[in-house]
C-alpha positions as CSV (number, residue, x, y, z in Angstrom):
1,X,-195.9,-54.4,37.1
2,X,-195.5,-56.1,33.9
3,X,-198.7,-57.6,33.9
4,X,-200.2,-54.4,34.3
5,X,-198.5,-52.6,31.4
6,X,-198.8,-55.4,29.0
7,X,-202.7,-55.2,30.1
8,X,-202.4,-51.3,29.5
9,X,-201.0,-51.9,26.0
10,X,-203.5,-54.4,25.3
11,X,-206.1,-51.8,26.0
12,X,-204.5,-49.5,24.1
13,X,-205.0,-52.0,20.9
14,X,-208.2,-52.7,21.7
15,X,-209.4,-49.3,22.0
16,X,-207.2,-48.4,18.2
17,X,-209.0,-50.8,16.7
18,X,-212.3,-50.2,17.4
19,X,-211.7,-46.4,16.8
20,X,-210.8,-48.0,13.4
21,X,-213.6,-50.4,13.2
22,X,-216.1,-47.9,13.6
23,X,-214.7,-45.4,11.3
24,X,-214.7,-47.8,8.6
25,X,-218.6,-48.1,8.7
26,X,-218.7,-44.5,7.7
27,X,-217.0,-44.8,5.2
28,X,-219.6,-45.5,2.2
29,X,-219.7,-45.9,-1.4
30,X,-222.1,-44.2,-3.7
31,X,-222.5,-45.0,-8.2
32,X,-223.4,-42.1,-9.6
33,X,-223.6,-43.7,-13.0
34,X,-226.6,-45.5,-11.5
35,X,-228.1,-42.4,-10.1
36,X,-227.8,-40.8,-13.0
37,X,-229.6,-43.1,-15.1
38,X,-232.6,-44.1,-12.9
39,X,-233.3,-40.4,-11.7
40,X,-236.7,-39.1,-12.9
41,X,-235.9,-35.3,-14.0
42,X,-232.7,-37.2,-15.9
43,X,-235.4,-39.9,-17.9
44,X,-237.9,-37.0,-18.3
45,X,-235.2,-34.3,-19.6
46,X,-233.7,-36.9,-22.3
47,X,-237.3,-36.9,-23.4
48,X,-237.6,-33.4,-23.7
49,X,-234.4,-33.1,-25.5
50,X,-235.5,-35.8,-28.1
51,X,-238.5,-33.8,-28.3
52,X,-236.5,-30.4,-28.8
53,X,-234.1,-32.2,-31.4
54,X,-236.9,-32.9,-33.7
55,X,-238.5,-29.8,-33.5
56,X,-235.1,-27.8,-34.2
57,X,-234.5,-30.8,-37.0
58,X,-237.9,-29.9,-38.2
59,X,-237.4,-26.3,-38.2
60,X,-234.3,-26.0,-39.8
61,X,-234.8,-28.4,-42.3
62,X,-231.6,-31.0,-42.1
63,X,-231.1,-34.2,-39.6
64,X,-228.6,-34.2,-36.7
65,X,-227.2,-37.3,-37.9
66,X,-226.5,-36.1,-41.5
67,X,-222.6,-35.1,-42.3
68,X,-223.8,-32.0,-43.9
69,X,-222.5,-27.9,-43.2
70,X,-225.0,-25.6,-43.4
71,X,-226.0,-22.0,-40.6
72,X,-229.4,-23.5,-40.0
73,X,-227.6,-27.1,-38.8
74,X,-224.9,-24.8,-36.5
75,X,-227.4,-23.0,-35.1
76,X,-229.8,-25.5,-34.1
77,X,-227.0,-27.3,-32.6
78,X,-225.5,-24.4,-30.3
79,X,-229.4,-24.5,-29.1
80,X,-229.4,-27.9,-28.7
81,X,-226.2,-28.1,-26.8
82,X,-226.9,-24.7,-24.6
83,X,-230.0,-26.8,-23.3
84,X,-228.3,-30.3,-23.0
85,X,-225.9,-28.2,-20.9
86,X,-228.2,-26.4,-18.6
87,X,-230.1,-30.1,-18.3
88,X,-226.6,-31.7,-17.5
89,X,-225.3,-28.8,-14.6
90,X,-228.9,-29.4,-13.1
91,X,-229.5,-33.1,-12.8
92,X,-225.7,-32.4,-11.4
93,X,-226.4,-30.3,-9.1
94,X,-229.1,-32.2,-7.7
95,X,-227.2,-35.3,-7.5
96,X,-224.7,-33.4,-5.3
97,X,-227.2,-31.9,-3.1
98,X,-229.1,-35.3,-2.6
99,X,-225.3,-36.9,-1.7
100,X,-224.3,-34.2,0.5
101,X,-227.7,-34.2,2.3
102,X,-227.6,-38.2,2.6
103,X,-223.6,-38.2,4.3
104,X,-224.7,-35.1,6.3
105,X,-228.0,-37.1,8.0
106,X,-226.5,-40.4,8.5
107,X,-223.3,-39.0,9.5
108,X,-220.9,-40.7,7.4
109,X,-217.1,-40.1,7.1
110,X,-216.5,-40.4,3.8
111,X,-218.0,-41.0,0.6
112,X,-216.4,-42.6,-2.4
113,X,-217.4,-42.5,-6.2
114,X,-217.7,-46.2,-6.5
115,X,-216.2,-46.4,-9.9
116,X,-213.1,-44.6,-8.5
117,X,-212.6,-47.2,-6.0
118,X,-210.7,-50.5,-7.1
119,X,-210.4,-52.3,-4.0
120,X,-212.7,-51.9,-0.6
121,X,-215.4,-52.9,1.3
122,X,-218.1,-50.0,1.8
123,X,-221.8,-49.8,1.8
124,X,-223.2,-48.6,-1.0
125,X,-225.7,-45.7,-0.7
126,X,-226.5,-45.1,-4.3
127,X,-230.0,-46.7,-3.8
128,X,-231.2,-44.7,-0.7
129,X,-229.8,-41.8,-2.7
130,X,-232.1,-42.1,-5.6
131,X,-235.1,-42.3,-3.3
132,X,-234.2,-39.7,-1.7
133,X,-233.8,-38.1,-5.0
134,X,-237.1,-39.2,-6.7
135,X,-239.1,-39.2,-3.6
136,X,-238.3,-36.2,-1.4
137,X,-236.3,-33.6,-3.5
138,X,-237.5,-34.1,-6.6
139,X,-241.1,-33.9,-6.0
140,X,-240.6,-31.1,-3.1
141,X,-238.0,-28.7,-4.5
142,X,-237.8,-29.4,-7.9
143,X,-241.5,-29.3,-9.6
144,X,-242.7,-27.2,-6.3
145,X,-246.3,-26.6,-7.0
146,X,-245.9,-26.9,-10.3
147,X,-247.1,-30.7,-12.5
148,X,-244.7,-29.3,-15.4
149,X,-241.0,-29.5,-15.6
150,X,-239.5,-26.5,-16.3
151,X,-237.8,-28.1,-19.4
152,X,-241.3,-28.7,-21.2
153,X,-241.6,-25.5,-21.4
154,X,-239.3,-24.5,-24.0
155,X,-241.0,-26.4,-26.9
């Protein structure tokens, strides 16, 4: 009898930590700095921002890098910063999508911002992210049938 429930215990272990062992696989680690950085809409809206803060620069007659005061300068930059903002909550959004769709299809447990993790092991996803991001959703839900981004078409 005491064979049998040492065995039984044994089992028991066994069967905990594989339970564990697997769930640690799905538990993966994603750098959105990364992302952020090498995503195509983020490179191509910085350009269009540059683009928009000489034109406003131009059109209102005083640099942003100037320490002067003036209601030309504030109101270029509330443009500026209403656009930098939509830009921002879009590449955003699209960021979450793409990591929500990527845990979803490889059913993973968890996913961690991997600058808010200190300690762990965890694969890191940020890579398959951004393809998806580049490749998939950004060419077939972002641009649609359009060549243009929708941010060239404010200047």
């Amino acid at each position: 009898k005491g064979g049998s429930m040492k065995k039984n215990i044994f089992i028991c272990f066994l069967l905990i930590c594989s339970g564990l062992f697997s769930a640690s696989e799905k538990i993966v680690l994603v750098d959105y700095s990364y992302i952020l950085d090498n995503y195509y809409k983020t490179q191509a809206f910085n350009k269009t921002l540059a683009k928009l803060r000489n034109t406003l620069e131009e059109k209102y007659s005083f640099s942003f890098n100037d320490d002067s005061v003036s209601e030309n300068k504030e109101k270029a930059i509330e443009i500026y910063k209403k656009y930098k903002s939509q830009f921002t909550n879009e590449i955003t959004r699209d960021i979450e999508i793409a990591v929500v769709f990527t845990g979803q299809t490889e059913n993973y447990n968890l996913i961690l911002d991997k600058e808010a993790v200190k300690y762990g092991k965890g694969k890191d996803i940020s890579k398959s992210v951004l393809d998806f991001l580049n490749n998939t959703y950004f060419h077939d839900f972002t641009i649609k049938d359009s060549k243009k981004f929708i941010s060239d078409t404010l200047l």
